[in-house]
Structures are given as structure tokens and as C-alpha cells.
C-alpha positions as CSV (number, residue, x, y, z in Angstrom):
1,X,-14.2,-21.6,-12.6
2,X,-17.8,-23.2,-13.3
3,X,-17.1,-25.2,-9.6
4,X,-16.1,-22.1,-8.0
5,X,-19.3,-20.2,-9.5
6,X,-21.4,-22.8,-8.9
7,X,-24.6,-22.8,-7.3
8,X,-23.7,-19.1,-6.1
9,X,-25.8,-16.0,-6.2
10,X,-24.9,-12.7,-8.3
11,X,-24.1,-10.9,-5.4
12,X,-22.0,-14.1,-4.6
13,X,-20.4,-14.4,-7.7
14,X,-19.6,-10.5,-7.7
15,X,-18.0,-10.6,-4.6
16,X,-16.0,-13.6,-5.4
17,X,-14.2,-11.9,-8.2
18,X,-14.4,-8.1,-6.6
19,X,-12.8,-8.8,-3.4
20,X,-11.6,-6.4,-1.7
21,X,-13.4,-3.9,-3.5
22,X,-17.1,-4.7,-2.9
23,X,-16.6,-5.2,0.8
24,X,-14.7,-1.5,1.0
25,X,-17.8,0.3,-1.1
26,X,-20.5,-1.9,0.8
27,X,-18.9,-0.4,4.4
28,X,-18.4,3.1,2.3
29,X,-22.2,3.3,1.0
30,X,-23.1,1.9,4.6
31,X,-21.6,5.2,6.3
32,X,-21.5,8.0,3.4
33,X,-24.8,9.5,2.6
34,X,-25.8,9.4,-1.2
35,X,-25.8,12.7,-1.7
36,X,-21.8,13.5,-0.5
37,X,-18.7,12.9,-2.3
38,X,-16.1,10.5,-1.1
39,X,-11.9,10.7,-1.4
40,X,-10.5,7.3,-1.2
41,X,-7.1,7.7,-0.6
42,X,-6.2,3.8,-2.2
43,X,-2.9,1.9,-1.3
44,X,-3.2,-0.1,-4.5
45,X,-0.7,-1.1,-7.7
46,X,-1.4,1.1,-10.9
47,X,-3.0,-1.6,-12.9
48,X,-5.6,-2.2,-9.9
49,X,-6.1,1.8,-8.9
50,X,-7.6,1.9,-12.8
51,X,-10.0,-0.5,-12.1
52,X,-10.8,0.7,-8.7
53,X,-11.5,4.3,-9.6
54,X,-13.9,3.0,-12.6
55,X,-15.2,0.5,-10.0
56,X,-15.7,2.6,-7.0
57,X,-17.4,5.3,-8.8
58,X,-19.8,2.6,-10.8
59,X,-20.7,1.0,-7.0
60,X,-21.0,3.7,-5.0
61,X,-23.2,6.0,-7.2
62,X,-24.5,8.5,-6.6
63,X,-22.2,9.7,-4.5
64,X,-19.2,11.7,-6.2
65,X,-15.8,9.7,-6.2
66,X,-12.5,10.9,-6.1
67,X,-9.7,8.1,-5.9
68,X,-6.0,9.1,-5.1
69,X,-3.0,6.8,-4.8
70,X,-1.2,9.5,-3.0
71,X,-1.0,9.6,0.7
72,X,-1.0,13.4,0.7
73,X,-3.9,14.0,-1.7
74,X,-6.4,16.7,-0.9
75,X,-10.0,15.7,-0.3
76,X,-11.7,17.4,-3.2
77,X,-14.2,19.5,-0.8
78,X,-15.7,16.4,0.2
79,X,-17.0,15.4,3.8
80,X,-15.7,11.9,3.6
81,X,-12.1,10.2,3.2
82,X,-12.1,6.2,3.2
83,X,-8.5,4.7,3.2
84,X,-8.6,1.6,1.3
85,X,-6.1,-0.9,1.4
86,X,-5.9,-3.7,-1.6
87,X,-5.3,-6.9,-0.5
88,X,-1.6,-8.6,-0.3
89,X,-2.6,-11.1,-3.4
90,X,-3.3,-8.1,-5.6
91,X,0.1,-6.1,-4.5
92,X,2.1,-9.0,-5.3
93,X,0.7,-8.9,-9.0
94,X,0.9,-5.2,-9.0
95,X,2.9,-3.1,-6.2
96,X,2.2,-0.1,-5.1
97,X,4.4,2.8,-6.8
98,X,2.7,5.8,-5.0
99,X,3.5,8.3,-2.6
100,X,2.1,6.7,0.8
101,X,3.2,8.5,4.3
102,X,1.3,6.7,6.8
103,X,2.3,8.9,9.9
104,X,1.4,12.1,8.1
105,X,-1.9,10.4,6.8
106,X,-2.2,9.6,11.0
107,X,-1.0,13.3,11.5
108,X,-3.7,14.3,9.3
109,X,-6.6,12.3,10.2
110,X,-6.2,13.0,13.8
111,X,-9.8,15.6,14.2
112,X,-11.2,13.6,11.9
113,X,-13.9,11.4,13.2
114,X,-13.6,7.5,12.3
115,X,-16.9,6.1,11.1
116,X,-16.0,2.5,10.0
117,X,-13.1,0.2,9.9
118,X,-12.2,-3.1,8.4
119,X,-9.7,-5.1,6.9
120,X,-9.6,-3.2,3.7
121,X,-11.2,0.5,4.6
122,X,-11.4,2.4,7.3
123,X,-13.8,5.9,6.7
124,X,-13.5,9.0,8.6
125,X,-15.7,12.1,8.7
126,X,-13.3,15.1,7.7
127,X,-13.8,18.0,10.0
């Protein structure tokens, strides 16, 4: 751990153990204006969707945070939905067990405008 960390900056360190999730709020806080709420629709294991919605909500502040693991779930009356992706080493240690229909979430982003897109996250303006 002490090699890993070593030599390494906060923001460095952070990142190393917050991966995915500090490169999915940097792109989110890069394209969602502080004052609008956010749904993040997250394909993520139970264990990690805890942490997440704490997490999100804590780095993306103060913008108002809603986090679903539900495919389906409404936006909360907010402007923005990000869809956010955990990575493959974190679904190993704790599968998904939501309700995830990705052509109906296609079906249902289709008027929506896509902002940004990345290997975890992609945000879309809802119209």
C-alpha cells in the first residue's frame, strides 16, 4: 500500500482508491451546473450503489443527487441523467441485482441531448 501511495498527490491517492467514481463525478461536475440536480441511473452491485450514492452526493455538491439502480427510474424533476457504469473488478466482487433494460433506457434517452461520455458515464440533458 505505502509503495502504491507513494510519492503521490491527494487528488492522486483519491483517485487511486475511487476509481471509477471520481472520474464519473469529475465529467458530471464538468457538464452539470451547480445549481441543478442530477439522476444517476448506476449499473453497480448493492454493496458499491451504498457507497456511491453517499459518494456521489459528497463530490458533486452542491448539486442535488439522486442515485437509482433501476434502469426505469424517474428522474426526480431534474435536468440531468448520467448513466454510470462500475467497473468489471467491482461487479465481480459485487454483481448487479437491479432492474437494468438497456434498450428501453436507449428508447428513453433518444430526445435527450448527450453532453459527455466516457468509459464509466455518459450525461445527457433530459428534454
Amino acid at each position: 500500500m505505502r509503495a502504491a501511495l507513494s510519492g503521490r498527490g491527494a487528488a492522486e491517492r483519491t483517485a487511486y482508491f475511487d476509481n471509477p467514481g471520481l472520474q464519473a463525478t469529475e465529467e458530471i461536475a464538468r457538464v452539470v451546473p451547480p445549481e441543478n440536480c442530477v439522476t444517476i441511473l448506476a449499473y453497480a452491485g448493492p454493496d458499491a450503489a451504498e457507497y456511491y450514492r453517499a459518494r456521489f452526493r459528497y463530490l458533486l455538491y452542491p448539486r442535488r443527487v439522486v442515485l437509482a439502480t433501476d434502469s426505469a427510474a424517474e428522474s426526480e424533476n431534474c435536468d440531468y441523467l448520467a448513466v454510470f457504469r462500475d467497473s468489471a473488478q467491482n461487479l465481480r466482487q459485487s454483481p448487479y441485482q437491479g432492474s437494468w433494460d438497456q434498450e428501453g433506457l436507449k428508447q428513453r434517452l433518444a430526445l435527450s441531448r448527450r453532453l459527455a461520455a466516457s468509459d464509466f458515464v455518459d450525461i445527457f440533458q433530459l428534454p
